[in-house]
Backbone as a ProteinNet text record, in pm:
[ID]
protein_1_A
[PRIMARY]
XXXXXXXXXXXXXXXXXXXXXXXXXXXXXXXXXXXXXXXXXXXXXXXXXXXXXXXXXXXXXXXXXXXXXXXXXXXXXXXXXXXXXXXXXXXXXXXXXXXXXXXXXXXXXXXXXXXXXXXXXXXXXX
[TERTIARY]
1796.5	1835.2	1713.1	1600.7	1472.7	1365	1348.2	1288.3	1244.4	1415.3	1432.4	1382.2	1460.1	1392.8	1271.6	1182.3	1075.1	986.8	1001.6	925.5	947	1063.4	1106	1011.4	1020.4	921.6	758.7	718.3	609.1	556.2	614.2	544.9	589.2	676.5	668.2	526.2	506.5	345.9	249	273	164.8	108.3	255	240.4	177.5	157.6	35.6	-90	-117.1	-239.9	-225.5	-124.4	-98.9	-137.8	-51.2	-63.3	72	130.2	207.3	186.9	299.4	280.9	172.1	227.1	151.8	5.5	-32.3	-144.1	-246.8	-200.8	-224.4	-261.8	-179.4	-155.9	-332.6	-315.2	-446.1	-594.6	-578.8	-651.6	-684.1	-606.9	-564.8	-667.7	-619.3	-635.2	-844.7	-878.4	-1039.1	-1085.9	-1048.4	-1115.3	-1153.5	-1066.5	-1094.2	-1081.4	-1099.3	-1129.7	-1230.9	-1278.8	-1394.5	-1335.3	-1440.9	-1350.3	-1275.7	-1200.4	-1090.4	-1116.4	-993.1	-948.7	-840.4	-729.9	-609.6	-510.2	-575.6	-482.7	-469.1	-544.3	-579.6	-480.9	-530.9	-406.8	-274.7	-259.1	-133.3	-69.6	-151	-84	-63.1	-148	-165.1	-39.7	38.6	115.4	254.3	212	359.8	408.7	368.8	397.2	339.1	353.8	320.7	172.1	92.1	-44.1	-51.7	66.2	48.4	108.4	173.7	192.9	69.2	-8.1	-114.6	-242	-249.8	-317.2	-284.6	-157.8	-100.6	-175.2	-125	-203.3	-326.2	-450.9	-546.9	-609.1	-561.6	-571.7	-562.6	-423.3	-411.8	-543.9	-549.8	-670.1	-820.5	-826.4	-974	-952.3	-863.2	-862.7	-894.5	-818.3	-834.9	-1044.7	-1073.4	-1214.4	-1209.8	-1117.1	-1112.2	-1131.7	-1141.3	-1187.3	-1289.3	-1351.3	-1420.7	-1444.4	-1503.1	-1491.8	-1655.3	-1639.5	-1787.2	-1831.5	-1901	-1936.6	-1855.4	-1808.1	-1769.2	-1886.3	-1810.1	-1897.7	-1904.9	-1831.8	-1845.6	-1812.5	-1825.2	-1763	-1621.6	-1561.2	-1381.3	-1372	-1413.5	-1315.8	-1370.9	-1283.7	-1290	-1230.5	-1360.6	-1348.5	-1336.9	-1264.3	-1263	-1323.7	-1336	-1400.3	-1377.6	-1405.7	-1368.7	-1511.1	-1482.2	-1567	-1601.8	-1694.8	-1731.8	-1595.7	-1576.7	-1450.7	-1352.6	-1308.6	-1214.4	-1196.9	-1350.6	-1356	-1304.8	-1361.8	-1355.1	-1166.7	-1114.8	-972.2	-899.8	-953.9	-910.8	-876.2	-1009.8	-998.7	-895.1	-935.5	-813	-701.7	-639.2	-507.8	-435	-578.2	-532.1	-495.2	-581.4	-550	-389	-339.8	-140.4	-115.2	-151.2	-46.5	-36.7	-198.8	-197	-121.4	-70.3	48.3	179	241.3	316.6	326.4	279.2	364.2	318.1	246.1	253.8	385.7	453.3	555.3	674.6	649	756.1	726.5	694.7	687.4	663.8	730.1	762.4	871.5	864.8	955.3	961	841.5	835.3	714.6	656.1	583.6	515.8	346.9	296.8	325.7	358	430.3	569.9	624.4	728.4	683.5	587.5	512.8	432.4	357.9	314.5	403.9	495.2	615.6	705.4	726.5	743	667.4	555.7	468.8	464.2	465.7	511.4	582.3	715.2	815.4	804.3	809.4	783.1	669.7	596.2	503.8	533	609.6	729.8	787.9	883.6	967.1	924.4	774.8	665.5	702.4	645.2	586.1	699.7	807.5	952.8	1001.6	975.5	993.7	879.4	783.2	698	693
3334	3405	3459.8	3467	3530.7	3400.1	3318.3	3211.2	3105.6	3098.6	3024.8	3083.4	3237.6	3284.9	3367.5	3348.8	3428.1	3270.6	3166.9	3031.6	2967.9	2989.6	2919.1	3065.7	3210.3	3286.1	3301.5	3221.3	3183.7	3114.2	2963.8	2853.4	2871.9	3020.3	2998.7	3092.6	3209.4	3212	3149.2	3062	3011.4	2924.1	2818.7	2764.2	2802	2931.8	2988.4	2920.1	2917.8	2824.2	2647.1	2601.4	2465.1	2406.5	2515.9	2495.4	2523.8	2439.2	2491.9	2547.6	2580.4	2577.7	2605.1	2413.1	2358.3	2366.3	2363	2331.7	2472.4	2583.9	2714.5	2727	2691.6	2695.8	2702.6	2555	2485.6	2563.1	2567.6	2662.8	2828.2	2860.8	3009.3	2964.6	2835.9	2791.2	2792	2720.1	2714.8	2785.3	2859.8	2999.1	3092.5	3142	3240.8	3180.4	3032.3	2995.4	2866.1	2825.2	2739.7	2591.7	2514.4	2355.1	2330.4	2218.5	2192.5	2025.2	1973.4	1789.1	1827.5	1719.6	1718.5	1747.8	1689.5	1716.6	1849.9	1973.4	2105	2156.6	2097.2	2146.4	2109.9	2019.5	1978.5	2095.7	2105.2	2213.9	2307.8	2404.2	2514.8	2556.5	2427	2442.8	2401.8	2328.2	2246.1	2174.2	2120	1947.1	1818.6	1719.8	1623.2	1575.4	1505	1500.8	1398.3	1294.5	1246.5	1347.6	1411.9	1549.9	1592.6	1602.3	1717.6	1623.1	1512.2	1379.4	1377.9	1374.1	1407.3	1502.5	1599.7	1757.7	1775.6	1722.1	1730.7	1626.1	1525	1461.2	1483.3	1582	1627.1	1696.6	1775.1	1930.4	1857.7	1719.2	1670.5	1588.4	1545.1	1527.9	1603.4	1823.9	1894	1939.4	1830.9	1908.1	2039.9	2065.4	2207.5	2185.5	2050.5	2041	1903.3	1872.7	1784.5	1761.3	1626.2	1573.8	1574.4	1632.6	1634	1583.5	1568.1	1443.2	1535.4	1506.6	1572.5	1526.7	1532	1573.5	1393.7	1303.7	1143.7	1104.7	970.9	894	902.5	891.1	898.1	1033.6	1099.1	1295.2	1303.6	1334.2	1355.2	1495.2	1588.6	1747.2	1737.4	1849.6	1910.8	2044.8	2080.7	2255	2255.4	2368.9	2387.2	2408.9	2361.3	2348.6	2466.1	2510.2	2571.4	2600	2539.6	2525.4	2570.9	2521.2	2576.8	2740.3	2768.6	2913.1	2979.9	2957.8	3038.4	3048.8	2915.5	2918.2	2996	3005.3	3054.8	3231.4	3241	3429.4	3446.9	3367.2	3385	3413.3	3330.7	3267.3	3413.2	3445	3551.2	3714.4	3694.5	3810.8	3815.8	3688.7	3683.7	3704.1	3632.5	3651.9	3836.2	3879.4	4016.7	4120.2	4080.6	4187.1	4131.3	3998	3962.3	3989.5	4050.6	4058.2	4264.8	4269.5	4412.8	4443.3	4393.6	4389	4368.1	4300.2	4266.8	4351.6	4441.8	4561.5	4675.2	4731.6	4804.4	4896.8	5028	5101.2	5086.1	4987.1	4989.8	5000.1	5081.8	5203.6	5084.5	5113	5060.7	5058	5140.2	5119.7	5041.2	5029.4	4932.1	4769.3	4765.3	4626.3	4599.5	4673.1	4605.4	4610.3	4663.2	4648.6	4522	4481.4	4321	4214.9	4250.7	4132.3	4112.7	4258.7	4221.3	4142.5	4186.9	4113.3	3964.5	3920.6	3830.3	3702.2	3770.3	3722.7	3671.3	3760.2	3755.8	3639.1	3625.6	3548.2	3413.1	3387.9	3288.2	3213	3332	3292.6	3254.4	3274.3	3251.1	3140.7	3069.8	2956	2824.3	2829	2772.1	2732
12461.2	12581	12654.5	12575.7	12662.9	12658.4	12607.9	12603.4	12769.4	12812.8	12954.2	13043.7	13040.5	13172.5	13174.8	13058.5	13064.5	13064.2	13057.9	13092.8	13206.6	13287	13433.8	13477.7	13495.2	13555.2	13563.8	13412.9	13393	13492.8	13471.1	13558.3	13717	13719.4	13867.5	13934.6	13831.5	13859.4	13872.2	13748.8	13719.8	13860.8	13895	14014.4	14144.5	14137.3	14243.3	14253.3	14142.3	14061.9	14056.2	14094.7	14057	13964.3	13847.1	13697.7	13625.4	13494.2	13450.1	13304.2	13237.6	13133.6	13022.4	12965.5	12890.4	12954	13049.8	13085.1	13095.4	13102.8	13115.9	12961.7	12873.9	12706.3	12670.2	12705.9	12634.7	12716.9	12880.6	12909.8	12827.8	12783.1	12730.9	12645.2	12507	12352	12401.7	12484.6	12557.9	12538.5	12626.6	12657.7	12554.5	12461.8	12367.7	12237.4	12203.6	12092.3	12070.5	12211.3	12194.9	12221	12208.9	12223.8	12106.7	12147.8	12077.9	12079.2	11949.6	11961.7	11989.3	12039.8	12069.2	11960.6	11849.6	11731.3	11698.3	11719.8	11707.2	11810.9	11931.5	12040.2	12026.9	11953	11905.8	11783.6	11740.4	11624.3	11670.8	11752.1	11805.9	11901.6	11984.5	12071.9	12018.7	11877.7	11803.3	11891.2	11916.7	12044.6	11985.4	12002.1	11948.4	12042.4	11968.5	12019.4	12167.9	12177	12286	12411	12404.7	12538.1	12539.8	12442.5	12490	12542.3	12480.9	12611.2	12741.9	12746.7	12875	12987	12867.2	12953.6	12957.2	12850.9	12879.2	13017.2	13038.7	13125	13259.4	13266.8	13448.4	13429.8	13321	13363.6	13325.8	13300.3	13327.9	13502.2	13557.6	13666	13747	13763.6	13841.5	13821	13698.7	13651.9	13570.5	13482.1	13471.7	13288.7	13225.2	13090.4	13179.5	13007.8	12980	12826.2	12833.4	12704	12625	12509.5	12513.5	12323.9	12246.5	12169.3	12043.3	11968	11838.3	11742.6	11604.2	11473.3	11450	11503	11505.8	11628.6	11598.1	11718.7	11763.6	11684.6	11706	11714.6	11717.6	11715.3	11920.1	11928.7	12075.8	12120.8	12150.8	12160.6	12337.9	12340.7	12528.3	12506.8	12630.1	12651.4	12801.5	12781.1	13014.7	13051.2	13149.5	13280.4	13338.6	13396.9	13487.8	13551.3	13621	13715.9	13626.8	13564.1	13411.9	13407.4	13350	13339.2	13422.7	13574.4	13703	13709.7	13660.5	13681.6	13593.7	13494.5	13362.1	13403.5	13474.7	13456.8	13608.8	13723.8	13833.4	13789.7	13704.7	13640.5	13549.8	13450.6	13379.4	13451.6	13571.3	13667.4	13712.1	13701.2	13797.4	13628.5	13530.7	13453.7	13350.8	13379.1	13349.9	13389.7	13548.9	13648.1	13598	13579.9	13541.5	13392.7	13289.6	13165.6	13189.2	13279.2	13312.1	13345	13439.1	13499.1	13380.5	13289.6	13198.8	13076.6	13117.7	12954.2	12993.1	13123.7	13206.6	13126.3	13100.1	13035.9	12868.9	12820.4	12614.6	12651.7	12504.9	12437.4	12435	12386.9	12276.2	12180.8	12101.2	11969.5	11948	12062.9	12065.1	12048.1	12160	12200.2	12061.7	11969.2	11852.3	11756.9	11722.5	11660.2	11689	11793.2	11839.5	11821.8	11835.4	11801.8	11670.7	11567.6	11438.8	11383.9	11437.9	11407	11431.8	11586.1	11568.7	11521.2	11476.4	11417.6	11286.5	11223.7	11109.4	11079.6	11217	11219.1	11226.1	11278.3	11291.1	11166.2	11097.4	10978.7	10869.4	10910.5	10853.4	10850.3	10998	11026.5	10936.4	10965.1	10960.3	10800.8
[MASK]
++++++++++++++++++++++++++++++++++++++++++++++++++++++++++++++++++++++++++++++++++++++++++++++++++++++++++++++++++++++++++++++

């Protein structure tokens, strides 16, 4: 029940940016954890590795990753771009007012108490 409409409100931010999603995801996964292979982004997002080809692909078109040499020949790492970055922190500025906006009236202690939990429940699943 909070899943739909907190992801159709997402990508309608996000779309300010002419970005969705998935593609914001892996931007996010960049940024504060370094380059990545697809198979990593695949785990990270629990999608199967050809979606995230997919997605790395629009966001090496807009220029906002690139591909750069791994630990062999076959491992094929991305990282962002210049351009990437610059998009990265724009991006995080709409979505910083937007979950401002959505935790409007709960505590901090409410909000890490949720993340607990669901973190929980993560880990329940998994």
């Amino acid at each position: 029940m909070l899943y739909r409409p907190f992801e159709n409100q997402l990508n309608v931010e996000l779309s300010k940016h002419n970005l969705h999603r998935a593609q914001w995801t892996i931007l996010y996964y960049l940024y504060n954890y370094g380059s990545a292979t697809h198979v990593e982004i695949s785990h990270y997002q629990g999608v199967e590795k050809p979606t995230i080809t997919r997605t790395f692909n629009s966001l090496e078109e807009f220029n906002y990753v690139e591909q750069i040499k791994g630990k062999d020949k076959r491992e094929k790492r991305m990282q962002l771009t210049e351009l990437g970055r610059t998009i990265y922190e724009n991006v995080r500025s709409t979505i910083d007012q937007f979950e401002q906006e959505l935790l409007t009236g709960i505590s901090e202690d409410e909000q890490l108490e949720t993340i607990r939990i669901i973190k929980q429940i993560r880990k329940n699943l998994m």
